[in-house]
C-alpha positions as CSV (number, residue, x, y, z in Angstrom):
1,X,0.9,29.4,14.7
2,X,4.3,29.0,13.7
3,X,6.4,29.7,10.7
4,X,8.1,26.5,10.8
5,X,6.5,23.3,12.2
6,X,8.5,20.1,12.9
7,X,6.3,16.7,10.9
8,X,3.9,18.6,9.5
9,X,3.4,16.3,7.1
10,X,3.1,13.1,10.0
11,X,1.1,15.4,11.9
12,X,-1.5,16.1,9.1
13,X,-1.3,12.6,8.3
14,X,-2.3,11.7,11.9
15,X,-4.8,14.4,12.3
16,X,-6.7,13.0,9.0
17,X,-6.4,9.1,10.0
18,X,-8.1,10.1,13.6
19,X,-10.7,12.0,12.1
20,X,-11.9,10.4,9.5
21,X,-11.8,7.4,11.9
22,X,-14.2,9.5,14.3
23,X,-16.5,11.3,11.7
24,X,-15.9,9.5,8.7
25,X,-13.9,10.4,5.5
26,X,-17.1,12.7,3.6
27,X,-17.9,14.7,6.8
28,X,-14.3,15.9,7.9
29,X,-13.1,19.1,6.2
30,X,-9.0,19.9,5.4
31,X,-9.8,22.9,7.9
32,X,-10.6,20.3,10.5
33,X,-7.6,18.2,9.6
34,X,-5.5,21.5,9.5
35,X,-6.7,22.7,12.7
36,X,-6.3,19.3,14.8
37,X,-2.6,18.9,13.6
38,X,-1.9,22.5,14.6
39,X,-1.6,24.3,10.8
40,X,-2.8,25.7,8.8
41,X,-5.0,24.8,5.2
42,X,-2.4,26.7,3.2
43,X,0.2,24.3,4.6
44,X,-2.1,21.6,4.0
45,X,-2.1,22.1,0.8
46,X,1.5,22.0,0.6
47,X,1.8,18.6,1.3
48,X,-1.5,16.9,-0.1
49,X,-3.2,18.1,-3.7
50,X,-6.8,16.9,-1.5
51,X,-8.0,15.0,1.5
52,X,-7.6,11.8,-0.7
53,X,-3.9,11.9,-0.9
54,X,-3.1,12.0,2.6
55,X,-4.4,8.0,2.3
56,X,-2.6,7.7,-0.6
57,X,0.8,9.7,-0.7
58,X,3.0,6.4,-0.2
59,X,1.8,4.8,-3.0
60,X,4.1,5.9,-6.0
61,X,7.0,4.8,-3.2
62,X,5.6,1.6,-2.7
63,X,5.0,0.8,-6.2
64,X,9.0,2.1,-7.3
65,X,10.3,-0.4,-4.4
66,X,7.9,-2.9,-5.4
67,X,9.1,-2.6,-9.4
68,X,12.2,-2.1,-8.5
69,X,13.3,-5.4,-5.8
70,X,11.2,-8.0,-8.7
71,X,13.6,-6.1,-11.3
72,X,16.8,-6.5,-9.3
73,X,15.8,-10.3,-8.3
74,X,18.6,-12.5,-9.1
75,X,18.2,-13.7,-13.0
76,X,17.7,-17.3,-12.5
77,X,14.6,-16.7,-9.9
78,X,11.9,-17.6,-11.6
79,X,8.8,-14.6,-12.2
80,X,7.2,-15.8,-9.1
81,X,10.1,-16.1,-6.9
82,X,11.1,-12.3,-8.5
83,X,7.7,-11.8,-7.2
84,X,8.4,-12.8,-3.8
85,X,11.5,-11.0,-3.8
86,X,9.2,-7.5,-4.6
87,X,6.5,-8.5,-1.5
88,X,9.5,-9.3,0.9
89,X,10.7,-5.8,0.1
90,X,7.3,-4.2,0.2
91,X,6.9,-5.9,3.7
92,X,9.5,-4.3,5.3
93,X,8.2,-0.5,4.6
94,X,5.3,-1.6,6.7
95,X,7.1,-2.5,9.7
96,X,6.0,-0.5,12.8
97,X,2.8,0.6,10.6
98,X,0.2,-1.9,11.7
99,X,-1.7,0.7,13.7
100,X,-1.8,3.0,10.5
101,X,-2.6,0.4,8.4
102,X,-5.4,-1.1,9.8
103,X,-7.0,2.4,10.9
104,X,-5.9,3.3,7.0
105,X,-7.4,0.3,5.7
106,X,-10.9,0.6,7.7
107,X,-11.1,4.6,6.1
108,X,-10.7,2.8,2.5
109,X,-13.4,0.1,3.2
110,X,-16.0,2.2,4.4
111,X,-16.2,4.6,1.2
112,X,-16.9,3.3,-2.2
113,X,-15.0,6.3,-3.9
114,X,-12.0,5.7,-1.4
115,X,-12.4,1.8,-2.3
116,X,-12.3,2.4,-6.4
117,X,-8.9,4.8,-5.8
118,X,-7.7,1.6,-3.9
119,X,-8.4,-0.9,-6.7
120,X,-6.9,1.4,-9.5
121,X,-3.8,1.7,-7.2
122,X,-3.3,-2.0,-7.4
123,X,-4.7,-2.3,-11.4
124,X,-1.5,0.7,-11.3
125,X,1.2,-1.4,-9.2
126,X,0.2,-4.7,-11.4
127,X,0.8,-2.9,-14.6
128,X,4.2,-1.7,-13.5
129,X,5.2,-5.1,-12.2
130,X,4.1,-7.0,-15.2
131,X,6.6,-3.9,-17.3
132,X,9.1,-4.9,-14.5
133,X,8.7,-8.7,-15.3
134,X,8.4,-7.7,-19.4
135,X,12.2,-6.2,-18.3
136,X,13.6,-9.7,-16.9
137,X,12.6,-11.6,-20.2
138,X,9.3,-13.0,-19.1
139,X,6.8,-12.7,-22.2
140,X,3.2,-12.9,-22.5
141,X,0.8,-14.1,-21.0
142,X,3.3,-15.4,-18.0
143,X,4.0,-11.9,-17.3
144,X,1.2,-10.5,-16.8
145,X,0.0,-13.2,-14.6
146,X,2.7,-13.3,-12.3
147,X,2.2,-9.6,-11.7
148,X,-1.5,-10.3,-11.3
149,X,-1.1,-12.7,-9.0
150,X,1.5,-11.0,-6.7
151,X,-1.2,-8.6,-6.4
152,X,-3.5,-10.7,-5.2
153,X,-1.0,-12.1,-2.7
154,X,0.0,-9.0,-1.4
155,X,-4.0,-8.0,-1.0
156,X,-4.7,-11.6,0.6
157,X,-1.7,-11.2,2.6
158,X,-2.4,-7.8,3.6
159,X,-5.9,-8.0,4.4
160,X,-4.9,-11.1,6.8
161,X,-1.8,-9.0,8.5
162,X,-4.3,-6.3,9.4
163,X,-6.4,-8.6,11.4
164,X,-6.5,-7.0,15.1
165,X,-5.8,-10.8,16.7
166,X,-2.8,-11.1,14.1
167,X,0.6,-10.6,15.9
168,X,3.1,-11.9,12.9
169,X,5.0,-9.8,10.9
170,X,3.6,-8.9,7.0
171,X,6.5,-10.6,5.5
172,X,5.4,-13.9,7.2
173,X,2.1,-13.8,5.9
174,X,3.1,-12.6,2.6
175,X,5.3,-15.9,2.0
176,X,2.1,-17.5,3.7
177,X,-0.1,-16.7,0.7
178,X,2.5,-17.1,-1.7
179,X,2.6,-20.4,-0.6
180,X,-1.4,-21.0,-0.6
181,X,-1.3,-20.0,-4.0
182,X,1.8,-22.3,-5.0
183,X,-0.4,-25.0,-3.6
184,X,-3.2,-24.1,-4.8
185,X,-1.6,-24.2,-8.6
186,X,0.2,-27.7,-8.0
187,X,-3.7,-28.9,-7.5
188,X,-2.7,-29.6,-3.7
Protein backbone atom coordinates (compact mmCIF):
# COMPACT_ATOMS: atom_id res chain seq x y z
CA UNK A 1 0.00 0.00 0.00
CA UNK A 2 0.73 3.44 -0.37
CA UNK A 3 2.16 6.29 1.69
CA UNK A 4 -0.47 8.69 0.69
CA UNK A 5 -3.99 7.67 -0.26
CA UNK A 6 -6.56 10.10 -1.82
CA UNK A 7 -10.31 9.91 0.60
CA UNK A 8 -9.15 7.75 2.88
CA UNK A 9 -11.35 8.86 5.17
CA UNK A 10 -14.62 8.49 2.34
CA UNK A 11 -13.12 5.33 1.45
CA UNK A 12 -13.11 3.89 5.03
CA UNK A 13 -16.40 5.36 5.47
CA UNK A 14 -17.64 3.42 2.39
CA UNK A 15 -15.87 0.26 3.20
CA UNK A 16 -17.67 0.27 6.78
CA UNK A 17 -21.27 1.24 5.48
CA UNK A 18 -20.99 -1.86 2.81
CA UNK A 19 -19.94 -4.17 5.39
CA UNK A 20 -21.67 -3.75 8.10
CA UNK A 21 -24.58 -3.69 5.55
CA UNK A 22 -23.47 -7.33 4.39
CA UNK A 23 -22.29 -8.92 7.81
CA UNK A 24 -23.75 -6.78 10.21
CA UNK A 25 -22.08 -4.02 12.54
CA UNK A 26 -20.85 -6.83 15.59
CA UNK A 27 -19.26 -9.38 13.07
CA UNK A 28 -17.07 -6.88 10.87
CA UNK A 29 -13.63 -6.17 12.22
CA UNK A 30 -11.58 -2.53 11.51
CA UNK A 31 -9.07 -5.03 9.67
CA UNK A 32 -11.93 -5.92 7.35
CA UNK A 33 -12.94 -2.28 6.97
CA UNK A 34 -9.17 -1.37 6.57
CA UNK A 35 -8.57 -3.98 4.11
CA UNK A 36 -11.77 -3.39 1.76
CA UNK A 37 -11.02 0.41 1.51
CA UNK A 38 -7.44 -0.42 0.61
CA UNK A 39 -5.39 0.71 4.12
CA UNK A 40 -4.38 0.01 6.51
CA UNK A 41 -5.74 -0.26 10.61
CA UNK A 42 -3.03 2.21 11.65
CA UNK A 43 -4.66 4.64 9.15
CA UNK A 44 -7.88 3.64 10.41
CA UNK A 45 -7.21 4.70 13.42
CA UNK A 46 -6.23 7.88 12.25
CA UNK A 47 -9.44 8.92 11.26
CA UNK A 48 -12.02 7.03 13.63
CA UNK A 49 -11.17 6.46 17.67
CA UNK A 50 -13.53 2.90 16.92
CA UNK A 51 -15.77 1.26 14.36
CA UNK A 52 -18.61 3.37 16.06
CA UNK A 53 -17.41 6.67 14.94
CA UNK A 54 -17.27 6.06 11.39
CA UNK A 55 -21.46 6.17 11.80
CA UNK A 56 -21.00 8.96 13.79
CA UNK A 57 -18.15 11.43 12.83
CA UNK A 58 -20.67 14.13 11.31
CA UNK A 59 -22.39 14.57 14.21
CA UNK A 60 -20.54 17.40 16.24
CA UNK A 61 -20.84 19.25 12.49
CA UNK A 62 -24.35 18.72 12.34
CA UNK A 63 -25.09 19.76 15.75
CA UNK A 64 -22.63 23.32 15.44
CA UNK A 65 -24.80 24.12 12.04
CA UNK A 66 -27.84 23.06 13.69
CA UNK A 67 -27.03 25.56 16.94
CA UNK A 68 -25.61 27.84 15.02
CA UNK A 69 -28.63 28.72 11.86
CA UNK A 70 -31.59 28.71 15.21
CA UNK A 71 -28.93 31.25 16.83
CA UNK A 72 -28.39 33.40 13.81
CA UNK A 73 -32.35 33.31 12.93
CA UNK A 74 -33.63 36.71 12.46
CA UNK A 75 -34.71 38.15 16.16
CA UNK A 76 -38.31 38.60 15.58
CA UNK A 77 -38.76 34.73 14.41
CA UNK A 78 -40.34 33.16 16.91
CA UNK A 79 -38.43 29.86 18.78
CA UNK A 80 -40.14 27.62 16.46
CA UNK A 81 -39.72 29.49 13.30
CA UNK A 82 -35.72 29.79 14.67
CA UNK A 83 -36.27 26.17 14.81
CA UNK A 84 -37.22 25.84 11.26
CA UNK A 85 -34.58 28.02 10.30
CA UNK A 86 -31.84 25.22 12.10
CA UNK A 87 -33.72 22.02 10.16
CA UNK A 88 -33.75 24.01 6.82
CA UNK A 89 -29.96 24.32 7.37
CA UNK A 90 -29.49 20.82 8.59
CA UNK A 91 -31.34 19.72 5.38
CA UNK A 92 -29.17 20.93 3.05
CA UNK A 93 -25.88 18.97 4.43
CA UNK A 94 -27.85 15.88 3.48
CA UNK A 95 -28.34 16.64 0.01
CA UNK A 96 -26.85 13.98 -2.33
CA UNK A 97 -26.67 11.59 0.98
CA UNK A 98 -29.91 9.62 0.70
CA UNK A 99 -28.11 6.47 -0.22
CA UNK A 100 -25.73 6.90 2.90
CA UNK A 101 -28.43 7.74 5.00
CA UNK A 102 -30.69 5.21 4.59
CA UNK A 103 -27.88 2.36 4.38
CA UNK A 104 -26.52 4.50 7.68
CA UNK A 105 -29.80 4.58 9.17
CA UNK A 106 -30.68 0.66 8.71
CA UNK A 107 -26.81 -0.09 10.55
CA UNK A 108 -28.29 2.09 13.64
CA UNK A 109 -31.69 0.27 13.74
CA UNK A 110 -30.54 -3.08 13.69
CA UNK A 111 -28.17 -2.75 16.94
CA UNK A 112 -29.44 -1.79 20.21
CA UNK A 113 -25.96 -0.36 21.30
CA UNK A 114 -25.74 1.60 17.90
CA UNK A 115 -29.56 2.70 18.53
CA UNK A 116 -28.70 4.10 22.35
CA UNK A 117 -25.48 6.21 20.79
CA UNK A 118 -28.27 7.47 18.30
CA UNK A 119 -30.70 8.61 21.04
CA UNK A 120 -27.95 10.33 23.18
CA UNK A 121 -26.84 12.10 19.98
CA UNK A 122 -30.23 13.71 19.65
CA UNK A 123 -30.74 14.03 23.90
CA UNK A 124 -26.90 15.98 22.85
CA UNK A 125 -28.19 18.14 19.82
CA UNK A 126 -31.55 19.02 21.89
CA UNK A 127 -29.60 20.22 24.79
CA UNK A 128 -27.44 22.50 22.63
CA UNK A 129 -30.43 23.83 20.79
CA UNK A 130 -32.42 24.61 23.89
CA UNK A 131 -28.65 26.60 25.12
CA UNK A 132 -28.97 28.12 21.51
CA UNK A 133 -32.65 29.13 22.12
CA UNK A 134 -31.64 30.14 26.07
CA UNK A 135 -29.12 32.62 23.83
CA UNK A 136 -32.15 34.36 21.79
CA UNK A 137 -34.09 35.29 25.00
CA UNK A 138 -36.45 32.42 25.15
CA UNK A 139 -36.74 31.24 28.89
CA UNK A 140 -38.01 28.21 30.55
CA UNK A 141 -39.94 25.94 29.95
CA UNK A 142 -40.56 27.40 26.11
CA UNK A 143 -37.06 26.69 25.44
CA UNK A 144 -36.53 23.65 26.14
CA UNK A 145 -39.61 22.60 24.31
CA UNK A 146 -38.98 24.06 21.22
CA UNK A 147 -35.68 22.37 21.16
CA UNK A 148 -37.42 19.12 22.05
CA UNK A 149 -39.65 19.37 19.55
CA UNK A 150 -37.44 20.33 16.67
CA UNK A 151 -35.94 17.14 17.54
CA UNK A 152 -38.66 15.27 17.05
CA UNK A 153 -39.37 16.98 13.78
CA UNK A 154 -36.14 16.44 12.43
CA UNK A 155 -36.41 12.47 13.58
CA UNK A 156 -40.11 12.29 12.07
CA UNK A 157 -38.94 14.05 9.14
CA UNK A 158 -36.01 12.09 8.72
CA UNK A 159 -37.23 8.81 9.23
CA UNK A 160 -40.02 9.72 6.44
CA UNK A 161 -37.10 11.15 3.95
CA UNK A 162 -35.36 7.84 4.17
CA UNK A 163 -38.26 5.92 2.93
CA UNK A 164 -36.87 4.01 -0.38
CA UNK A 165 -40.40 5.17 -2.37
CA UNK A 166 -39.73 8.81 -1.13
CA UNK A 167 -38.30 11.00 -3.94
CA UNK A 168 -38.59 14.65 -2.19
CA UNK A 169 -36.01 16.47 -0.89
CA UNK A 170 -35.38 16.42 3.30
CA UNK A 171 -36.07 20.08 3.54
CA UNK A 172 -39.61 19.38 2.09
CA UNK A 173 -40.42 17.00 4.49
CA UNK A 174 -38.85 18.70 7.33
CA UNK A 175 -41.31 21.90 6.80
CA UNK A 176 -43.84 18.89 6.33
CA UNK A 177 -43.66 17.79 9.92
CA UNK A 178 -43.13 21.10 11.21
CA UNK A 179 -46.33 21.80 9.92
CA UNK A 180 -48.01 18.43 11.28
CA UNK A 181 -46.89 19.44 14.49
CA UNK A 182 -48.14 23.19 14.14
CA UNK A 183 -51.42 21.54 13.43
CA UNK A 184 -51.40 19.33 15.67
CA UNK A 185 -50.83 22.09 18.55
CA UNK A 186 -53.61 24.54 17.09
CA UNK A 187 -55.99 21.24 18.01
CA UNK A 188 -56.53 20.90 14.01
Amino acid sequence: MGRWEPNARGRLAKAALELYSERGFEQTTVAEIARRAGLTERTFFRHYADKREVLFAGSGQLQELFVRAVADAPESAAPIDAMAAGLDAVSETFADRRDFARARQAVIMANTELRERELIKLATMAAALTGALHGRGVTEPAASLTAEAGIAVFKVGFERWIVAAEEREMAEMMRESLAELKAVTAGR
